[in-house]
C-alpha positions as CSV (number, residue, x, y, z in Angstrom):
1,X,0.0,0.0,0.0
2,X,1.2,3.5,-1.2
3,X,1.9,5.8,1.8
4,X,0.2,9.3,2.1
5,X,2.8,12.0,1.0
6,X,1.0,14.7,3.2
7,X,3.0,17.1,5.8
8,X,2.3,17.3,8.9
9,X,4.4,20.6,9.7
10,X,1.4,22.4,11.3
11,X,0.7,19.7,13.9
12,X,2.9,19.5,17.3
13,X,5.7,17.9,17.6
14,X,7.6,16.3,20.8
15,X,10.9,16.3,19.8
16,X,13.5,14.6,22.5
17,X,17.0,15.1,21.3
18,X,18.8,12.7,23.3
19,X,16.5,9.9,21.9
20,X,17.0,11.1,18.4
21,X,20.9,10.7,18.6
22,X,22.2,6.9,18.4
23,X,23.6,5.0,21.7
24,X,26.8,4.3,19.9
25,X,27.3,7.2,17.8
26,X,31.3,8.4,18.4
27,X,29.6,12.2,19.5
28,X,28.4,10.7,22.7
29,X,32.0,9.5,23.5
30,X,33.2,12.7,22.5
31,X,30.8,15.3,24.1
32,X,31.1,13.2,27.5
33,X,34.9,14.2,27.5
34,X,34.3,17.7,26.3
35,X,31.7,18.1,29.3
36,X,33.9,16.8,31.8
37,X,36.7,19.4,30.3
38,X,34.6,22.3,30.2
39,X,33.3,22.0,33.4
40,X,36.8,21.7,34.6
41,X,37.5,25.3,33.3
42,X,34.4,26.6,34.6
43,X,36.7,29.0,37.4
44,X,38.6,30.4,34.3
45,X,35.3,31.6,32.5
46,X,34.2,33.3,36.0
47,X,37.4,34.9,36.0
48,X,37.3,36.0,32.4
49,X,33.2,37.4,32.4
50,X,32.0,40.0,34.5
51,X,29.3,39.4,37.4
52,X,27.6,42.1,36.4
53,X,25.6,42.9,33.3
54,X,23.2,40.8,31.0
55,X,24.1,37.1,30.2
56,X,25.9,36.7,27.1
57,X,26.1,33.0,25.8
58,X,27.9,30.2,27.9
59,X,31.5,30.0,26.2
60,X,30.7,25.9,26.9
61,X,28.2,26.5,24.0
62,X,30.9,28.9,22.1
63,X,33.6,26.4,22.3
64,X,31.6,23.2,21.4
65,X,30.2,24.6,18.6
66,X,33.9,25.5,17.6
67,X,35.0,21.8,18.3
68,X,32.0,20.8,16.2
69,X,33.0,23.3,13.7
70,X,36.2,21.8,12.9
71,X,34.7,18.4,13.2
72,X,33.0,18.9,10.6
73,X,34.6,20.9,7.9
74,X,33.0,23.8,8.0
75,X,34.6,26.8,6.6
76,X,33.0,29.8,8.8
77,X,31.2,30.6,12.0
78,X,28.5,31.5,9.9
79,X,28.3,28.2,8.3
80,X,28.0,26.8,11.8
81,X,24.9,28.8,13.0
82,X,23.2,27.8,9.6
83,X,23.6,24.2,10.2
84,X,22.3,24.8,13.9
85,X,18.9,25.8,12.9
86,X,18.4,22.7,11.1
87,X,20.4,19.6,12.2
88,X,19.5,18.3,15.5
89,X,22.8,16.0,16.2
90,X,24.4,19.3,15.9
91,X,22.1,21.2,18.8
92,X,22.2,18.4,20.8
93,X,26.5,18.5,20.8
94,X,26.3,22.4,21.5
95,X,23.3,21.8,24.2
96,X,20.8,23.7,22.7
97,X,17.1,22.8,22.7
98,X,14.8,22.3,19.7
99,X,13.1,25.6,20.3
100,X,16.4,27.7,21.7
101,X,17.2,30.3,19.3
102,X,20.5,30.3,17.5
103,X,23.0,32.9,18.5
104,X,24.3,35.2,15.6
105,X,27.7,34.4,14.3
106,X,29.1,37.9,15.2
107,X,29.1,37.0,18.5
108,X,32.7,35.5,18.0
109,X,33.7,38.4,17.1
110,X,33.8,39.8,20.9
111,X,33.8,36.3,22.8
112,X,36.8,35.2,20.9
113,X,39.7,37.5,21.7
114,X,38.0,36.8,25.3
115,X,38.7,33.3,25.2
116,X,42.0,33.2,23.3
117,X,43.0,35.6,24.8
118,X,43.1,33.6,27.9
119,X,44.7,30.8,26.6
120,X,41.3,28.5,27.2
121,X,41.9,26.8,24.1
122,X,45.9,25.3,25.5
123,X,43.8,24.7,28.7
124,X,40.7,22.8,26.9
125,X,43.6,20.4,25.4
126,X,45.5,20.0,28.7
127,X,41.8,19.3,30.8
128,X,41.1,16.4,27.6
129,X,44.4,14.8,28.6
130,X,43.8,15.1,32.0
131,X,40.7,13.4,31.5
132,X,40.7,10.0,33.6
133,X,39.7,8.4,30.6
134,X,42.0,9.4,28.4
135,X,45.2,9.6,30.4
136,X,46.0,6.2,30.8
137,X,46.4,6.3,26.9
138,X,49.5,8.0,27.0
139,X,52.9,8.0,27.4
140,X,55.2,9.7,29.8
141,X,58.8,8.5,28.3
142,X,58.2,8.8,24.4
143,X,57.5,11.1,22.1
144,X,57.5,12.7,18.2
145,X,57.4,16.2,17.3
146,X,57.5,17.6,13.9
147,X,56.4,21.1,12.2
148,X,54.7,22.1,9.5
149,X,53.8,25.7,7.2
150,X,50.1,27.0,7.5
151,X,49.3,29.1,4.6
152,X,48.4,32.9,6.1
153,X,45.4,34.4,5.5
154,X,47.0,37.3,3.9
155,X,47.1,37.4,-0.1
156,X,51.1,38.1,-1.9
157,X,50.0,41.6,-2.7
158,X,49.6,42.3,0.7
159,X,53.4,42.3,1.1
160,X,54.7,45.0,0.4
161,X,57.6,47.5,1.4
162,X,57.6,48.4,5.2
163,X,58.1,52.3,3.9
164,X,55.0,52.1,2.2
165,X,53.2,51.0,5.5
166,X,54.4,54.5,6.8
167,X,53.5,56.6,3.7
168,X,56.9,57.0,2.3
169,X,56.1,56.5,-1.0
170,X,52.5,56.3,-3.1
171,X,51.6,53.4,-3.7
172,X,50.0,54.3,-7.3
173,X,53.7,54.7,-8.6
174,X,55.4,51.4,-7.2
175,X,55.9,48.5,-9.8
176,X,55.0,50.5,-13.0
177,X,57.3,53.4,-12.9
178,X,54.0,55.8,-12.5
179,X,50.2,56.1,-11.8
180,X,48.4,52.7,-12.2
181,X,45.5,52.4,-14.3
182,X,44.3,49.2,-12.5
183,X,43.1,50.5,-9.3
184,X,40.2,49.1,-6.9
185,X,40.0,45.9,-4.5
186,X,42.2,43.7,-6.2
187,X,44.4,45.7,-8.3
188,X,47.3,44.0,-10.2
189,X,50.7,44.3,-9.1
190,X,54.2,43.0,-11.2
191,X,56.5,41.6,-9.0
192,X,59.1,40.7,-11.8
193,X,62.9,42.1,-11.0
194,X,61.4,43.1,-7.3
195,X,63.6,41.3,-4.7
196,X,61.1,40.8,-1.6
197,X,62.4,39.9,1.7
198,X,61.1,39.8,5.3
199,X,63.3,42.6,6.7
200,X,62.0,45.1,3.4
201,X,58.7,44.1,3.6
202,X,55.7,43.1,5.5
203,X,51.8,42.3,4.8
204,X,49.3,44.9,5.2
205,X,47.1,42.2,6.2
206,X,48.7,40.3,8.8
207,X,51.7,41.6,10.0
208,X,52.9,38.3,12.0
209,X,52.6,36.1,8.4
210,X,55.9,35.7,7.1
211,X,57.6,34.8,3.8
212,X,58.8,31.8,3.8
213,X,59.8,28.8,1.5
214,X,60.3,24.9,2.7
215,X,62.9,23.8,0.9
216,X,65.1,24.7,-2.3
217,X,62.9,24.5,-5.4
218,X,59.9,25.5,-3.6
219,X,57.7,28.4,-3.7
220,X,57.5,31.6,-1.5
221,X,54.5,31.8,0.3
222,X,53.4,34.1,3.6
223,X,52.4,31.7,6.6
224,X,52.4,30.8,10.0
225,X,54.9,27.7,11.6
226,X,52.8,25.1,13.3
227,X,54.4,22.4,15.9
228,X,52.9,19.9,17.5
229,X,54.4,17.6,20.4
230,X,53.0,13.5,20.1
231,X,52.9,10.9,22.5
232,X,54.2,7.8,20.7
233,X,51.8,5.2,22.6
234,X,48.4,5.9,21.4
235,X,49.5,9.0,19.1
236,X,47.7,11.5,20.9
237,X,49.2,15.5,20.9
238,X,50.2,16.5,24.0
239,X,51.3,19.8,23.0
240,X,51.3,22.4,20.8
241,X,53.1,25.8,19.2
242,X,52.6,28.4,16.6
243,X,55.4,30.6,15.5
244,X,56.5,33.0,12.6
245,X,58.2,31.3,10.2
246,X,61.9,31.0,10.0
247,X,64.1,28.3,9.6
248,X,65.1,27.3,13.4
249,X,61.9,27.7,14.2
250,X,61.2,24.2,14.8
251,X,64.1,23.0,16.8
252,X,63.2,26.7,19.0
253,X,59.1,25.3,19.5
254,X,60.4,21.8,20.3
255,X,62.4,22.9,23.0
256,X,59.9,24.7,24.5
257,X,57.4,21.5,24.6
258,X,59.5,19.2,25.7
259,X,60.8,21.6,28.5
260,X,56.8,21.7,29.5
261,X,56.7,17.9,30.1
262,X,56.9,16.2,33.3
263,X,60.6,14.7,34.0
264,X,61.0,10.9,33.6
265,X,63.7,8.7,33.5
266,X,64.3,7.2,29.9
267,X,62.0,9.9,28.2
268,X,62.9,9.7,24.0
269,X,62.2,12.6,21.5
270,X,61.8,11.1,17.7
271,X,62.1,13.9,15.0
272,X,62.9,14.0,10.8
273,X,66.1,15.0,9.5
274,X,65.6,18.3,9.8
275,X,66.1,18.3,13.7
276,X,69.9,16.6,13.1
277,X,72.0,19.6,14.3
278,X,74.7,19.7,17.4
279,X,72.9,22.5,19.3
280,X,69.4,20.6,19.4
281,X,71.0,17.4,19.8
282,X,73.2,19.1,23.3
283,X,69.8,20.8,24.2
284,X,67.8,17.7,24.3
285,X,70.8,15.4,26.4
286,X,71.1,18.2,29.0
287,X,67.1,18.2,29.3
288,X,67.9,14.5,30.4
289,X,66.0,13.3,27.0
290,X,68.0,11.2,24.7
291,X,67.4,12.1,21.0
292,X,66.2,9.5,18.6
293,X,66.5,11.9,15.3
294,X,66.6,10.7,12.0
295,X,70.6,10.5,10.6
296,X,71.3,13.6,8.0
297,X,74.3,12.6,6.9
298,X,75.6,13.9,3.2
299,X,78.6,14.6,1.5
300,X,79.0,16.5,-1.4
301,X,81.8,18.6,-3.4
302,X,81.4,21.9,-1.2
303,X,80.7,20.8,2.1
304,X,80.6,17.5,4.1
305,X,78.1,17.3,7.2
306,X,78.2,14.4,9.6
307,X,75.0,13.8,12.0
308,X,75.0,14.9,15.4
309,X,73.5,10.9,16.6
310,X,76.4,8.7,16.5
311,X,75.9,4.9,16.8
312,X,75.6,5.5,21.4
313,X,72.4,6.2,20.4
314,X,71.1,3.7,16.8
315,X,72.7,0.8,18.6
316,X,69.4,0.6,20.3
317,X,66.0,-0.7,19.3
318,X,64.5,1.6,20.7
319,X,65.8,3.9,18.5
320,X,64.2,2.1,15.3
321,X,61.0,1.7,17.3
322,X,60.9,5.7,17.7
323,X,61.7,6.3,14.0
324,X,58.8,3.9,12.5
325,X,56.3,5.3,15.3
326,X,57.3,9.3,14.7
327,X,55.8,9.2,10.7
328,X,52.3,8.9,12.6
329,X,52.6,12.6,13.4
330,X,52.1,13.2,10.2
331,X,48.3,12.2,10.2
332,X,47.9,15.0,12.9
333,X,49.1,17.5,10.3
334,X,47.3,15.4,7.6
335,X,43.5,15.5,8.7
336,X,44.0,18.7,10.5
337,X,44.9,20.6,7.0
338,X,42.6,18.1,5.3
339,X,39.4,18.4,7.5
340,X,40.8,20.5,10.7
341,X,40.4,23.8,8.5
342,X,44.4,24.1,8.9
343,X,45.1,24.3,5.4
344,X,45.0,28.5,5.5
345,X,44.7,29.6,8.7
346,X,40.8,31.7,9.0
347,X,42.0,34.7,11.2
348,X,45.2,36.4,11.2
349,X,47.9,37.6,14.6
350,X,49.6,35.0,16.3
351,X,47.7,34.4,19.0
352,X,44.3,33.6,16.6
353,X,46.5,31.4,14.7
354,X,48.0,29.6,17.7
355,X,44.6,29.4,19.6
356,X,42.4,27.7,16.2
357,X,46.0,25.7,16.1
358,X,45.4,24.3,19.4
359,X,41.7,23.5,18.7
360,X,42.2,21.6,15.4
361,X,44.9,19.7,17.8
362,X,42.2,19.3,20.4
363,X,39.8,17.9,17.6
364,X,42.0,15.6,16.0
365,X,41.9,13.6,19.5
366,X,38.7,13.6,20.4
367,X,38.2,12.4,17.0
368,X,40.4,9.3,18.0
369,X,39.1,8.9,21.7
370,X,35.9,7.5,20.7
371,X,38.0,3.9,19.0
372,X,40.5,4.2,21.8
373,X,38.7,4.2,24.9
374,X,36.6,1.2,22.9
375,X,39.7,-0.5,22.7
376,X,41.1,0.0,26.2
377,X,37.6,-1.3,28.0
């Protein structure tokens, strides 16, 4: 028998959210951890809003919807409150009812130089790992840590010569030798013969993106330096940095992370090649953590470079084990440009940066908790 194809929109509707959403859907894993998190950074929000004044919206909602945000893919904040209004596994994440009205996306724009600000975001990913579900799944002794560019969100014409940035010289005349015809929002600049560096010039846009190039033969490009820290037992990011880009700048942030760890006995930092010098190498034995970097040993007609890691340290198995285990930081850098949103970075300043950053980090393990914590029971 053919079903009637009539709608039922005017009639009532009892609507209960946690019935709609599956017993075993990963989300349920997820948002248990992210409650238990948030509420353990409930004293920093009463530190960071006023007691006085009319109630602005709970930065629990703000931040899950953020989480869910990068989840998911979606490219804006604006995006977000759009899918709110109609997708009930995504009201039920944030906490909202079926009949609660959907905040309007500018309210980011206030509420999130409040929370970054604060460094909630570096706190968020430390209360996940504190989590007593969740920190039995790591480990205290080994660890990767690798870097990787994030595009700015600052075009190449936006660099341009730091005397211009003062009014030194019209910006109609630069490039074509007088007044350009091409004016407007995207006018077209020739940068043929024009040698560009980061002391000359700087980007109108984002003054903290900086031009920068991975490796011979590659292109140019203004970004941001992201570093994360991994624990080599589950794979898990323990830590994370965001810098301007310059070439030491990963040996400098992977200092700085492993300095934050708790001391242990036996503790192992794996890293590529490009983390084979004598000053890191001297760093990381003083720090009482014994370097298992890859070898970057080459000789060629000019010059002739041995590796700092001599065979007191690849005589080990341990070393091999740390090698084989330190390529699975890639995948944090993989899904978080692939889905995380960390291909080009949506905000510009360095603390923006570092803060969405931290929260793609943040994502990428709660997307992993849900199989891990399956596992472990």
């Amino acid at each position: 028998m053919r079903g009637d194809d009539r709608r039922s929109g005017s009639l009532f509707s009892y609507v209960d959210l946690e019935q709609r959403v599956p017993s075993d859907h990963p989300l349920r894993v997820i948002r248990r951890i992210v409650d238990d998190a948030l509420q353990e950074l409930s004293p920093i929000f009463s530190e960071i809003y006023s007691a006085r004044g009319r109630p602005s919206i709970p930065p629990e909602r703000l931040l899950r919807a953020l989480l869910l945000q990068i989840l998911h893919g979606l490219r804006s904040e604006r995006q977000m409150m759009e899918r709110l209004e109609f997708d009930l596994l995504f009201r039920w994440f944030v906490g909202l009812g079926i009949d609660d009205p959907v905040w309007h996306s500018t309210v980011y724009a206030k509420n999130r130089d409040r929370l970054f600000e604060s460094d909630v975001a570096e706190r968020l990913l430390n209360a996940v790992l504190d989590h007593p579900k969740v920190k039995p799944l790591l480990s205290g002794e080994h660890f990767s840590v690798d870097g990787s560019l994030i595009d700015a969100w600052a075009s190449m014409k936006s660099f341009q010569p730091r005397e211009d940035h003062d009014g030194g010289r019209d910006n109609e005349d630069q490039d074509t030798g007088g007044p350009n015809p091409d004016q407007g929002r995207n006018p077209s600049r020739n940068f043929r013969g024009e040698r560009r560096s980061n002391q000359t010039h700087a980007s109108t846009t984002d003054a903290d993106a900086r031009l920068f190039r991975k490796g011979p033969g590659k292109e140019a490009r203004l970004a941001y330096m992201g570093h994360v820290l991994m624990e080599n037992r589950s794979g898990l990011v323990v830590g994370t940095r965001t810098t301007r880009a310059h070439g030491s700048a990963e040996r400098m942030a992977a200092l700085e992370m492993v300095a934050d760890l708790p001391t242990r006995p036996g503790q192992t930092l794996g890293a590529d090649k490009g983390f084979d010098t004598g000053d890191f190498v001297m760093e990381l034995r003083e720090m009482g953590v014994t370097p298992h970097v890859a070898q970057n040993s080459y000789a060629t007609d000019k010059a002739r470079r041995r590796s700092a890691i001599d065979r007191r340290t690849t005589r080990h198995r341990g070393y091999a084990v740390s090698q084989r285990v330190r390529k699975r930081i890639e995948e944090v850098f993989g899904w978080a440009k692939s889905a995380g949103g960390l291909h080009q970075v949506r905000h510009c300043g360095l603390n923006r940066v570092g803060a969405q950053v931290t929260l793609a980090a943040t994502a990428y393990n709660l997307v992993r908790l849900p199989k891990l914590i399956g596992d472990a029971a």
